[in-house]
One Martini backbone bead per residue (centre of mass of N, CA, C, O) as a GRO file, in nm:
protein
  280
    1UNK     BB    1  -0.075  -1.313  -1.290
    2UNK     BB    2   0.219  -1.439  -1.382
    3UNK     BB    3   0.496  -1.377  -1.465
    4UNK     BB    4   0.573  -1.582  -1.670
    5UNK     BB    5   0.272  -1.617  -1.832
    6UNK     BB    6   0.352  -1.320  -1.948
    7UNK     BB    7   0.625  -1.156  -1.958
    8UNK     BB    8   0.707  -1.042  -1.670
    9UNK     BB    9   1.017  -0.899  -1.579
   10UNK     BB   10   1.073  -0.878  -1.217
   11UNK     BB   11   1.213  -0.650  -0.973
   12UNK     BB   12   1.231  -0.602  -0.585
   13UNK     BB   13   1.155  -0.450  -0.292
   14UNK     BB   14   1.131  -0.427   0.106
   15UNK     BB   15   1.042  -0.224   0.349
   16UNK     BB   16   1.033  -0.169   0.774
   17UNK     BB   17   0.946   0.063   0.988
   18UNK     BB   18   0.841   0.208   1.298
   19UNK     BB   19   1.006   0.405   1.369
   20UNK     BB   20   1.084   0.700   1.600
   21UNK     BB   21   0.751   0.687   1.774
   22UNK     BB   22   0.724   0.364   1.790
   23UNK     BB   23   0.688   0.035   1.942
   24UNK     BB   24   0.509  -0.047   1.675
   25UNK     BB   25   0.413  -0.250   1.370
   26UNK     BB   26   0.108  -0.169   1.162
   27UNK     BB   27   0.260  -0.320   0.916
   28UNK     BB   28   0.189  -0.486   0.599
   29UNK     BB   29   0.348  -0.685   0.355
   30UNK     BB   30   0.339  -0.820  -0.022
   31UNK     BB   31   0.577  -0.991  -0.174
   32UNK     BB   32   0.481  -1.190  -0.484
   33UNK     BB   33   0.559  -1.215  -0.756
   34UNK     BB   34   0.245  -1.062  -0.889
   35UNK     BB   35   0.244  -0.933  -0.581
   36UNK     BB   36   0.146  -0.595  -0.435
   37UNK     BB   37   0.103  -0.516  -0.054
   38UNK     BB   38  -0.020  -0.292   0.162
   39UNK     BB   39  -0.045  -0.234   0.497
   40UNK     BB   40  -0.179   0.007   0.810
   41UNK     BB   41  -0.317  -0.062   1.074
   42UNK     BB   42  -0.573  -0.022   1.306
   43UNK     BB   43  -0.624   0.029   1.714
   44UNK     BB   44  -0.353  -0.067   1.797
   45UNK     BB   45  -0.266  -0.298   2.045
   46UNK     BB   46  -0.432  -0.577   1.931
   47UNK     BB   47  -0.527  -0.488   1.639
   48UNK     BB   48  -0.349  -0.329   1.365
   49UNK     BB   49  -0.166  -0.569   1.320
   50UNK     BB   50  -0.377  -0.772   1.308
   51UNK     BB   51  -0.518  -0.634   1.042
   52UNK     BB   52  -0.314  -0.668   0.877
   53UNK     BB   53  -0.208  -0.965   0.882
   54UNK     BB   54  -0.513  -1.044   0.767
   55UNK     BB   55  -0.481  -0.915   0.513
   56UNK     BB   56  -0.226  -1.025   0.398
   57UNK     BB   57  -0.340  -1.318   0.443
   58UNK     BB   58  -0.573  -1.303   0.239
   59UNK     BB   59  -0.405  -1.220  -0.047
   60UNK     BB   60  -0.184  -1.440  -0.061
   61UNK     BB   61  -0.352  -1.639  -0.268
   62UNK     BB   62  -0.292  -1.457  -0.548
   63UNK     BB   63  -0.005  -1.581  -0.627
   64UNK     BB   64  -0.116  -1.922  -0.698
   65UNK     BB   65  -0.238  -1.760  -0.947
   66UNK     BB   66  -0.277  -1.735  -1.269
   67UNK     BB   67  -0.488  -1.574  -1.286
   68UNK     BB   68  -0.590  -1.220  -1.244
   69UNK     BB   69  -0.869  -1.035  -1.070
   70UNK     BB   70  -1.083  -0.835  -0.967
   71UNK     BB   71  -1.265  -1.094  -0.812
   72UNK     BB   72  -1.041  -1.200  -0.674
   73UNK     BB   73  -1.022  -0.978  -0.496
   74UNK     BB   74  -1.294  -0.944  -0.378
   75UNK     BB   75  -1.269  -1.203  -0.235
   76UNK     BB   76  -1.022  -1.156  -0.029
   77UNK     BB   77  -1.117  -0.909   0.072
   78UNK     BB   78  -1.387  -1.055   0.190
   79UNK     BB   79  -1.168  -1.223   0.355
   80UNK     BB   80  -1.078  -1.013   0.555
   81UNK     BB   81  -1.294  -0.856   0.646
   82UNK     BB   82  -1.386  -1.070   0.805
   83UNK     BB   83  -1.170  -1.092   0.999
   84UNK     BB   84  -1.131  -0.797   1.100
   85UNK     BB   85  -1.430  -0.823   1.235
   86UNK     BB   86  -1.325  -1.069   1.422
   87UNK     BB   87  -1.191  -0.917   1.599
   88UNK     BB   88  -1.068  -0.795   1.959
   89UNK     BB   89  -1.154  -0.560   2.130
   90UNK     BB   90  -1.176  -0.240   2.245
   91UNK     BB   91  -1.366  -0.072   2.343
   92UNK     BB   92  -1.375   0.206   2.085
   93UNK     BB   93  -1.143  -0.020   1.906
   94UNK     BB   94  -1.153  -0.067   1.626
   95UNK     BB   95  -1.022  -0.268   1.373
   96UNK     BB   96  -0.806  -0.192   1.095
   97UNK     BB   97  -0.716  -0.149   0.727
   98UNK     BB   98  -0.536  -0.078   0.489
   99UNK     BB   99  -0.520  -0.135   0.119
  100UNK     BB  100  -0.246  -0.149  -0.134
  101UNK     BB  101  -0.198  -0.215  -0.498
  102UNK     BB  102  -0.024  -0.441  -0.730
  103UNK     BB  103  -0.099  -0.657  -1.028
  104UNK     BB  104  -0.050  -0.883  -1.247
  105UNK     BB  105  -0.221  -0.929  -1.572
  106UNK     BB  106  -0.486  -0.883  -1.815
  107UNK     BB  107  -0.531  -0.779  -2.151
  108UNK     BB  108  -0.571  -0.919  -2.451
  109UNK     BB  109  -0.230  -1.037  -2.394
  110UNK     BB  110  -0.169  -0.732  -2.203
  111UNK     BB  111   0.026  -0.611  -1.974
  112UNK     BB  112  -0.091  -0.529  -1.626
  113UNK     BB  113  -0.183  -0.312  -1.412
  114UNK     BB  114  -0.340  -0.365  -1.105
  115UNK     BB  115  -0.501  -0.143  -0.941
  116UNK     BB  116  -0.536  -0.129  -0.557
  117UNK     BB  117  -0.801   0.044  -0.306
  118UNK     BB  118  -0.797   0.143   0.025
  119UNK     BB  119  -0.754   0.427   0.180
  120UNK     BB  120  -0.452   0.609   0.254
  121UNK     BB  121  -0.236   0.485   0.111
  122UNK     BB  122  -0.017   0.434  -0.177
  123UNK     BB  123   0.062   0.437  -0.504
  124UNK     BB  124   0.324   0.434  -0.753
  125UNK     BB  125   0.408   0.562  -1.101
  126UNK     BB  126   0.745   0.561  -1.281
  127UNK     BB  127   0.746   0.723  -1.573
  128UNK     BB  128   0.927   0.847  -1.772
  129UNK     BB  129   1.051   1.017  -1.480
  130UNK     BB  130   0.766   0.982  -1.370
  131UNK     BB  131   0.565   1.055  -1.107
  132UNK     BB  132   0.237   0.888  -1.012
  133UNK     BB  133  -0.078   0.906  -0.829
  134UNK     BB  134  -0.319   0.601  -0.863
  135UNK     BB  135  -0.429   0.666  -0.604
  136UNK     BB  136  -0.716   0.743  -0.408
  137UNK     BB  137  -0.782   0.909  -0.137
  138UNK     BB  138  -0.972   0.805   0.199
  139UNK     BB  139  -1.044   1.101   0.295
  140UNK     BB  140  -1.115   1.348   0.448
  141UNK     BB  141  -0.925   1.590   0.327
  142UNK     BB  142  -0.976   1.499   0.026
  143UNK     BB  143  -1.276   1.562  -0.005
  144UNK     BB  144  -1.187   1.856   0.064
  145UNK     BB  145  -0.989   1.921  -0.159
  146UNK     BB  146  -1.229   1.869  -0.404
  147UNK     BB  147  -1.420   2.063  -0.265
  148UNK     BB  148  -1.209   2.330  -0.185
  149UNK     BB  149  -1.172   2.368   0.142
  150UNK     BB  150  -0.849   2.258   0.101
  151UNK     BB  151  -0.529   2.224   0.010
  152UNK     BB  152  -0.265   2.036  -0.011
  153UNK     BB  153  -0.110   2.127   0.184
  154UNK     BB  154  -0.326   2.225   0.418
  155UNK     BB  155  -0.358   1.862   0.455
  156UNK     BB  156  -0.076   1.797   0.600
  157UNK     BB  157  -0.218   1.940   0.909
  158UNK     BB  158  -0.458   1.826   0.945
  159UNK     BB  159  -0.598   1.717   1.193
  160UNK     BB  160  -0.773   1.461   0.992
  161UNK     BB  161  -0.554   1.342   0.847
  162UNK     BB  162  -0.631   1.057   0.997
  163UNK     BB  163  -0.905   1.008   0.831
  164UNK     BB  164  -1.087   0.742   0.690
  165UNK     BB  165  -1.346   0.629   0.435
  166UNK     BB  166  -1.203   0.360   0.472
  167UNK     BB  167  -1.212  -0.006   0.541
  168UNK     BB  168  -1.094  -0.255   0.673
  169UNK     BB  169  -1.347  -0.351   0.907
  170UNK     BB  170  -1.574  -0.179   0.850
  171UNK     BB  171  -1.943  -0.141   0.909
  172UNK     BB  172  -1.866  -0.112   0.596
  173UNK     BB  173  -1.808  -0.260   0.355
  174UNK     BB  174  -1.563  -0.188   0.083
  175UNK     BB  175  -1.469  -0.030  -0.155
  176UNK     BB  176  -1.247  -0.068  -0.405
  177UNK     BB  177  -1.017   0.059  -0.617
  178UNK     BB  178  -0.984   0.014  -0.982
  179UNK     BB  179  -0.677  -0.007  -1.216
  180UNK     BB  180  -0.559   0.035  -1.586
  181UNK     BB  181  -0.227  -0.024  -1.641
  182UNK     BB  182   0.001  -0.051  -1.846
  183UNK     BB  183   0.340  -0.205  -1.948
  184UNK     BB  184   0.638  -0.107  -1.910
  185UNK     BB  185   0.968  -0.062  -1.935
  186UNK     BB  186   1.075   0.045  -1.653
  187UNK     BB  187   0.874   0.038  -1.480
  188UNK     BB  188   0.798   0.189  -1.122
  189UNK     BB  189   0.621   0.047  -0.831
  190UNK     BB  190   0.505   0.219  -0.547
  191UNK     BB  191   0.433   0.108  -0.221
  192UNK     BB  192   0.273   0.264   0.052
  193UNK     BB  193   0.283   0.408   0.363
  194UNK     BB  194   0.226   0.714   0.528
  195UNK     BB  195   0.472   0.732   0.687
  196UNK     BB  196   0.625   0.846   0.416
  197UNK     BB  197   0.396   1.056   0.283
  198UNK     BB  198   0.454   1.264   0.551
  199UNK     BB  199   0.763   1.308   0.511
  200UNK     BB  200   0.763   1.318   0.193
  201UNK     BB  201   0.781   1.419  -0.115
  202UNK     BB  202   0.719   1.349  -0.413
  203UNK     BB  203   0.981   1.488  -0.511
  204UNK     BB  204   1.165   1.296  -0.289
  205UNK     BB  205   1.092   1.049  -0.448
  206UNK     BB  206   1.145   1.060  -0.719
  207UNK     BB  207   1.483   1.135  -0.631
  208UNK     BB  208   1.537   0.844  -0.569
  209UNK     BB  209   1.391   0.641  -0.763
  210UNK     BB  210   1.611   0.793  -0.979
  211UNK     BB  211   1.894   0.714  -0.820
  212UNK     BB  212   1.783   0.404  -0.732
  213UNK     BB  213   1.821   0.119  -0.950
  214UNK     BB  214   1.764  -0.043  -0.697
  215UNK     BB  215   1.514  -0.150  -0.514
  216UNK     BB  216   1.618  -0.197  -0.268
  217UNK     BB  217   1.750   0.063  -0.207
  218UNK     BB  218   1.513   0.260  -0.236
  219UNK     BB  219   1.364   0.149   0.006
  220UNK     BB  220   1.525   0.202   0.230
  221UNK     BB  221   1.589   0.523   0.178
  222UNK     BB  222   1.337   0.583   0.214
  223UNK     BB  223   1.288   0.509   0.491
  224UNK     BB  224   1.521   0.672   0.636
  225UNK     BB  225   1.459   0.917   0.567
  226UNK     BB  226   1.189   0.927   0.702
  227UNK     BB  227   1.316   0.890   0.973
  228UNK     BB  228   1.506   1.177   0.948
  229UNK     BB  229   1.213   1.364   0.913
  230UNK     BB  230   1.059   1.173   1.215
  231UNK     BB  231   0.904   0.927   1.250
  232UNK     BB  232   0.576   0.939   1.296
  233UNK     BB  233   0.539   0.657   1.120
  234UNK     BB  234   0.488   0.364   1.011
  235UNK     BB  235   0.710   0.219   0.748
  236UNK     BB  236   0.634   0.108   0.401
  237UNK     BB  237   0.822  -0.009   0.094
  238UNK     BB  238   0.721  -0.103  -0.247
  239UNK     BB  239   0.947  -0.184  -0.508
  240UNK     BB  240   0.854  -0.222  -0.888
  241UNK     BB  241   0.983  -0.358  -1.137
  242UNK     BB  242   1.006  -0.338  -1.522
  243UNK     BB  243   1.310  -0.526  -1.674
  244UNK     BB  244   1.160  -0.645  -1.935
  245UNK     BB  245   1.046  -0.841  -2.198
  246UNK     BB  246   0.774  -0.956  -2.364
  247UNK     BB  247   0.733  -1.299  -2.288
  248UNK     BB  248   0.776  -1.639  -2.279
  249UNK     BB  249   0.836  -1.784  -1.967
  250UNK     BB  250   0.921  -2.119  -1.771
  251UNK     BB  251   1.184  -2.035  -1.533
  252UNK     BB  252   1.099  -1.808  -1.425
  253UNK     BB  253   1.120  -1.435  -1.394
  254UNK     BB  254   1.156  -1.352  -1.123
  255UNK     BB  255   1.295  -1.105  -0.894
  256UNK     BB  256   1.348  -1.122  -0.585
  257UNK     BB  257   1.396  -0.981  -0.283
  258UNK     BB  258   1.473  -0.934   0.019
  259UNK     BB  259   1.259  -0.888   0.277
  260UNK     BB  260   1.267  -0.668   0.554
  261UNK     BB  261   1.155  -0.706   0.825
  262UNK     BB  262   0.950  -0.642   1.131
  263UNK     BB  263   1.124  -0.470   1.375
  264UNK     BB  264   0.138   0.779   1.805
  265UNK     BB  265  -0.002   0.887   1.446
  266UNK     BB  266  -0.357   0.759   1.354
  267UNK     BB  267  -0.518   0.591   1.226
  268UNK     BB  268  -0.869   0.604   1.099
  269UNK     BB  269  -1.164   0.562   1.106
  270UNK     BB  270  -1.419   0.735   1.085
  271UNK     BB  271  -1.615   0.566   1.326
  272UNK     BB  272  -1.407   0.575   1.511
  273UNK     BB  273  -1.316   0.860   1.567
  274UNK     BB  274  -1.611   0.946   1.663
  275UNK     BB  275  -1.578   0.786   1.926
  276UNK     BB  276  -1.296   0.886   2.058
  277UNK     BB  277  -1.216   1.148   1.886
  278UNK     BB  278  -0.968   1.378   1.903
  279UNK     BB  279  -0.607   1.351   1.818
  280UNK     BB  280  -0.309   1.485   1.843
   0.00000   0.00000   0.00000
């Protein structure tokens, strides 16, 4: 649902930036009306790239629409699985993308972040000073973790930390998980991919999110720092702050920040990985 007719008034901000030793950017987000995700590209150059775009335009028609639910999300998403499975790569490097992000909704007249992912990207929303991750990465390492076979920490340097167990494109539809949280005013929302949160702790991320209360300045923050912490991958940061009162309001209530342009530890598909072996 469009943010005018919910009466949910957003300002946001998004920066993207290949890092400090990749060649390309093969991220790519959307930040539009009350529509906001990342997506993370896997397979290379001519692969990578091409999947995260695919995913994003696939996406891309959900600004467009009054009412957003999840059937509308799994419709352009199987609409995404489909390009991004027609992608042309090379052998044993299948295209892929992770994709995460949030909708302004509504349940009962009541408006919600419909919170959407795939893969491991991730969402977090900072609500009364506390930042919680609100998707649940798609990952080998998490399954470790959840099984006990490993610690959160002892998973930040895991050799398969790039390994997703889910992802658009993979040679099996993915199941996206969603989630509704209420909004309430104050509320801001994170979303971003591994290269933020591989190179940041939650902790320095709260401390940015909380000193920096301008969404397109906290945004920028957050990747610089990333890069200074060693920017060792692609880094997409998009910040949406809920502003207002819930009202209905028919001039428009978004406050859009410009985003900037999209100016090598891979993820990989589980599949892919198998196929290609451990990469270091």
């Amino acid at each position: 649902m469009s943010a005018s007719t919910t009466g949910v008034h957003l300002a946001w901000g998004a920066s993207s930036h290949r890092g400090a030793r990749r060649l390309l950017n093969e991220d790519r987000f959307l930040a539009d009306r009350s529509v906001f995700f990342v997506a993370d590209g896997m397979g290379g150059h001519d692969a990578g790239e091409v999947a995260s775009a695919a995913a994003i335009d696939a996406l891309r028609p959900l600004g467009a629409l009054g009412t957003v639910g999840p059937e509308d999300v799994r419709e352009r998403l199987g609409v995404a699985q489909h390009d991004v499975r027609s992608i042309s790569t090379e052998p044993g490097r299948g295209a892929g993308t992770t994709v995460t992000g949030v909708v302004v909704a509504e349940q009962e007249g009541v408006p919600y972040w419909l919170v959407v992912n795939i893969g491991d990207s991730r969402t977090y929303q900072m609500s009364h000073g506390v930042l919680e991750q609100l998707s649940v990465d798609h990952s080998e390492v998490q399954e470790m973790v959840d099984a006990g076979l490993l610690t959160p920490t002892q998973a930040l340097t895991h050799p398969r930390r790039h390994v997703v167990t889910r992802a658009v494109g993979a040679a099996l539809p993915p199941e996206p998980d969603f989630c509704w949280i209420p909004i309430e005013p104050r509320d801001r929302m994170l979303v971003c991919s591994d290269g933020l949160t591989g190179e940041l702790s939650d902790e320095r991320i709260a401390e940015i999110l909380l000193a920096q209360p301008d969404p397109q300045s906290a945004a920028d923050l957050l990747v610089n720092e990333a890069i200074v912490a060693g920017g060792r991958d692609n880094i997409t940061v998009v910040v949406v702050d809920a502003t207002g009162a819930w009202q209905d309001t028919s001039d428009g209530s978004t406050t859009p920040r410009d985003a900037l342009g999209y100016t090598d530890e891979d993820t990989l598909p589980r599949e892919i990985h198998l196929q290609m072996g451990d990469r270091s």
